[in-house]
N, C-alpha and C positions, 0 to 999 in steps of 0.2 A: 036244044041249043048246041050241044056239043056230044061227040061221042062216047058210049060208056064203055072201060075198058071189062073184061070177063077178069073172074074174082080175083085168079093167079095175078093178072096183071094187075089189078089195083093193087093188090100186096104189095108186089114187086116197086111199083110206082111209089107206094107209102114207104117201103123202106128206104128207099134210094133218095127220099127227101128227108126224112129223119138222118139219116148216115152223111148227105151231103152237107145238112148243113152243120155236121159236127166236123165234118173233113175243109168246109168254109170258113168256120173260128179257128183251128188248129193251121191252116195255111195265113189267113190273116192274122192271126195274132201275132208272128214274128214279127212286120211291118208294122202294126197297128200305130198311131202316133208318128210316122215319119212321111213325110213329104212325096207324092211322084218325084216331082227331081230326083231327092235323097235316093229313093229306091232307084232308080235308072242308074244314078251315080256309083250306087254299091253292088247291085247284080245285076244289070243291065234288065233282063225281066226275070222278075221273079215267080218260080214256076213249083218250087221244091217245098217239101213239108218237111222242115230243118230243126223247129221250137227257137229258142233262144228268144229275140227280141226283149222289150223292159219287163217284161213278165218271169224273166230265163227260163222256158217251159220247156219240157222235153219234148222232143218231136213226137208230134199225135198226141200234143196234150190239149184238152177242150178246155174254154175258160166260160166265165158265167154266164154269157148266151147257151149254149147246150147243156150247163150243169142246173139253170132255170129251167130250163124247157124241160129236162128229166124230172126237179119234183113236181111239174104238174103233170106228167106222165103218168107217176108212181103214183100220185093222187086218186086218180080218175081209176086206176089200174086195181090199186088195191081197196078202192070202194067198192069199187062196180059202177059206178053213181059219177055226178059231178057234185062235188064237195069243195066248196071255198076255201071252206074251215080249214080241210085238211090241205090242201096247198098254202095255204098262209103259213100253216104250222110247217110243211116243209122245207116254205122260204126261210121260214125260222130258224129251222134248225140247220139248214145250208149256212147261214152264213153264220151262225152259233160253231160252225166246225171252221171258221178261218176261211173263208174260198179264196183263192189267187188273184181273185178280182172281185169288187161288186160298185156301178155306178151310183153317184150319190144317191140319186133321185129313188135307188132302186133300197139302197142301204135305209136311208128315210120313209121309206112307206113300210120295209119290214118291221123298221125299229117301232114301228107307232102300232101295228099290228100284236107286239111282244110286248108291249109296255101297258094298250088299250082293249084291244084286242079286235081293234080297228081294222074294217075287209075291206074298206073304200074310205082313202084319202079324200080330202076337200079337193074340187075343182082346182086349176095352179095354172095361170096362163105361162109360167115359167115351164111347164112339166111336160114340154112335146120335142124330149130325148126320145130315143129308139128300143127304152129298156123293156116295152111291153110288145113291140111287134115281134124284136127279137126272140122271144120264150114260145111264142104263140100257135106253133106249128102242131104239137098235141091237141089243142081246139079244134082247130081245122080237121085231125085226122078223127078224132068223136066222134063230128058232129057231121060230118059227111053223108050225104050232099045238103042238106039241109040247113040252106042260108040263115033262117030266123035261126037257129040252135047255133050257128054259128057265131052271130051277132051278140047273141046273149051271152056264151064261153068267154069269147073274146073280148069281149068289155070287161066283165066282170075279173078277170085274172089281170086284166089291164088295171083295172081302178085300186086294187092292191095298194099300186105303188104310184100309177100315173091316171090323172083324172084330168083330161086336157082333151079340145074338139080335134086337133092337128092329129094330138097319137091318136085318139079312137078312130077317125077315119083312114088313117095309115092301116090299123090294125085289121078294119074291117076289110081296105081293100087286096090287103095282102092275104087274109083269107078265102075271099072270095078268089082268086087269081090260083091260090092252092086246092082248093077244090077245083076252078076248071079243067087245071094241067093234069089233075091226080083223072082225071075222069075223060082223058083224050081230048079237051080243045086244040086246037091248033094256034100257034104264035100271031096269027091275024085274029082270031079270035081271042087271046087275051088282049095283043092290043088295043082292040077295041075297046074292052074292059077297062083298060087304060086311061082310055081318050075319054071315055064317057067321064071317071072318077075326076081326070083333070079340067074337065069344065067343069063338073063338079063344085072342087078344091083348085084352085089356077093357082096358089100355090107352090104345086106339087108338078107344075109344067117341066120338062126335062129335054126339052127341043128347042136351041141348043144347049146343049149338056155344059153346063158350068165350071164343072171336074172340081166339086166340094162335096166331103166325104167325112161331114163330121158325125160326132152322135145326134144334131139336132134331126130327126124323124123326116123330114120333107129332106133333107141334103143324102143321107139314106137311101130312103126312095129314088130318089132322084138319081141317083148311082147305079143302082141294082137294077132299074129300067133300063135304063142305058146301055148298059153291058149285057141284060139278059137277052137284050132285043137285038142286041148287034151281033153277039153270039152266034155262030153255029153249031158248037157241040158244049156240053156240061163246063167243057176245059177251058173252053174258050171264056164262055163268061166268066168263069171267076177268077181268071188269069187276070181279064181286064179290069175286076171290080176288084180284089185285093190292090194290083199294082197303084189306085189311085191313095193310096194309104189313107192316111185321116183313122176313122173308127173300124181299122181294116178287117177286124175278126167280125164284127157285128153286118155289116156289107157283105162279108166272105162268107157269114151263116144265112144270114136273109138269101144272097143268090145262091148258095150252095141247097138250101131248102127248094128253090123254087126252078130251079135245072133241075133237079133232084127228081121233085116230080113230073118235069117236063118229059125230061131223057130216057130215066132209067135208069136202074142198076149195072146194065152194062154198059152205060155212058162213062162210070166214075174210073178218072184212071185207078189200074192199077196198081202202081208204084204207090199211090196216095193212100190207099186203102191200108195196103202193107205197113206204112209210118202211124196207122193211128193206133189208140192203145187200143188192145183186143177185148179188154171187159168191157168198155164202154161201147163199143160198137155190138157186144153179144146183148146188153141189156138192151140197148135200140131196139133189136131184131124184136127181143121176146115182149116190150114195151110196144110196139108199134104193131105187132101182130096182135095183140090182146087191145089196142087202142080202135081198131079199124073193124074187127070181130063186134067190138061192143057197138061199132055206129050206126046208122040207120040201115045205111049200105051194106053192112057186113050182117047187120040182121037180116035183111029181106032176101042174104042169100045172092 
C-alpha cells in the first residue's frame, strides 16, 4: 500500500516525530487558550518558541502531552514488554511529582488508578477530550507496522484515563496515519486514509474547516487535518495549527508528531530545535531508538 522506508530512515522518520511533537507543545503552549484574533493581534503570526504564555514555561519547555507520552515510553522501554501496570504506575507518579499541567479527564483516571488500582475507566460519553491521542505516539512507534498490535497499545493506554467511542477512534486513526507517514505513504495516500475514517465517523469531517481548536478530540483532529494537508513543509503546518490557538500545545503535538513523521528530521527548523531543552530531546533520541528496535519492524531487520 505504501512504501517502506530502509532502517536508517525509519529511525530518522521515528525520531523526527517523537522530537516534533515535543517541539509542537513547546511552540503551542505559549498560545494555548488565546483566540486566533488574540494571536494575530499580539504577534501578527506567531512563529517563535519563546515559553511564557499561562503556564510561564521556559522556552523548550514540554508540558503533559510529551511529559505523558514519555512515561509510556519509559514503560515499554524498561520492560522490554508492554506493561499497563507499569505505565499507570508512571502516570502516577508524574503527576505525584506536580506536572505544569495535567487535564482533568486525565487527572481523574490516574487518581482512580492510585486509589484502585484501576487500568480502565468506565465508558464516559463525557470523555472524548484529546488526552489519549495526545500521549499515543510510543504505541504507534512498538507496534509498527502492525495495525492489530496497534489497535490494542492504543486503547489500552487510552482506557487509562479515557474510555469514550469518539477518542478511541481518534486514537486509532491517528495511529494508523503515523505508521503510514513513518513507512513513506505519500499525503494523497493519508488522505485517503482520512476520507475513508471520515465516513467512517462524519463527525470528524474537516471540509470546511471550522477553525475550533479545543480539547474536545474531533475539534483537534479537525485542526491537525487541516493544517497538515494544507502544509508544505513541517513549518508550515504547525505554524498554521498552533496560530489557531484553543488547546494550542496539544494540536501543536498531535501535528508536530505527524509532520514529524511525514518530513523528517531535516524538515524541523533549526532555530526550534536549538529552544528546546536538550535532556528532553536526548531521552527522545535513546527512548525512540530502543521503542522502534523493540517493534515488529525493527525486529525483522
Amino acid at each position: 500500500m505504501f512504501n517502506h522506508y530502509n532502517r536508517d530512515d525509519l529511525f530518522s522518520h521515528a525520531r523526527a516525530a517523537f522530537i516534533g511533537m515535543a517541539v509542537g507543545d513547546a511552540l503551542g503552549a505559549t498560545v494555548e487558550f488565546m483566540t486566533a484574533p488574540e494571536i494575530r493581534a499580539k504577534y501578527g503570526v506567531f512563529k517563535e518558541i519563546t515559553g511564557g504564555g499561562w503556564l510561564r514555561l521556559k522556552p523548550g519547555q514540554v508540558t503533559d502531552d510529551t511529559e505523558m507520552a514519555l512515561c509510556i515510553a519509559r514503560a515499554i522501554v524498561r520492560n522490554q514488554c508492554w506493561s499497563l501496570e507499569t505505565i499507570a504506575g508512571n502516570f502516577a507518579s508524574w503527576l505525584k511529582s506536580r506536572p505544569v499541567d495535567c487535564g482533568d479527564t486525565c487527572r481523574k483516571g490516574i487518581r482512580s488508578f492510585m486509589l484502585n488500582g484501576t487500568l480502565e475507566v468506565p465508558p464516559n460519553e463525557w470523555d472524548a477530550g484529546n488526552g489519549a491521542a495526545m500521549r499515543l505516539l510510543p504505541t504507534a512507534l512498538f507496534s509498527l507496522p502492525d495495525e492489530q498490535l496497534l489497535k490494542k497499545y492504543a486503547l489500552e493506554q487510552a482506557h487509562i484515563t479515557h474510555n469514550n467511542v469518539v477518542s478511541d477512534a481518534a486514537c486509532i486513526c491517528l495511529g494508523k496515519m503515523l505508521h503510514m507517514a513513518l513507512c513513506g505513504a505519500t499525503k494523497n495516500q493519508l488522505r485517503r486514509e482520512v476520507g475513508g475514517f471520515v465516513a467512517r465517523f462524519p463527525t470528524f469531517e474537516f471540509e470546511p474547516y471550522r477553525g475550533l481548536a479545543t480539547g474536545y478530540v474531533v475539534d483537534t483532529l479537525q485542526t491537525v487535518f487541516h493544517w497538515f494537508f494544507k502544509g508544505s513543509d513541517f513549518e508550515e503546518c504547525l505554524v498554521g495549527t498552533v496560530n489557531q490557538g484553543g488547546d494550542a500545545d496539544t494540536t501543536g503535538a498531535i501535528c508536530g508528531m505527524l509532520a514529524g513523521a511525514y518530513y523528517g528530521m531535516e524538515s524541523i527548523p533549526r532555530r526550534w530545535l536549538k529552544r528546546m531543552d536538550k535532556q528532553v530531546i536526548a531521552e527522545i533520541e535513546t527512548l525512540t531508538e530502543h521503542l522502534v528496535s523493540a517493534s515488529p519492524a525493527g525486529q525483522a531487520g
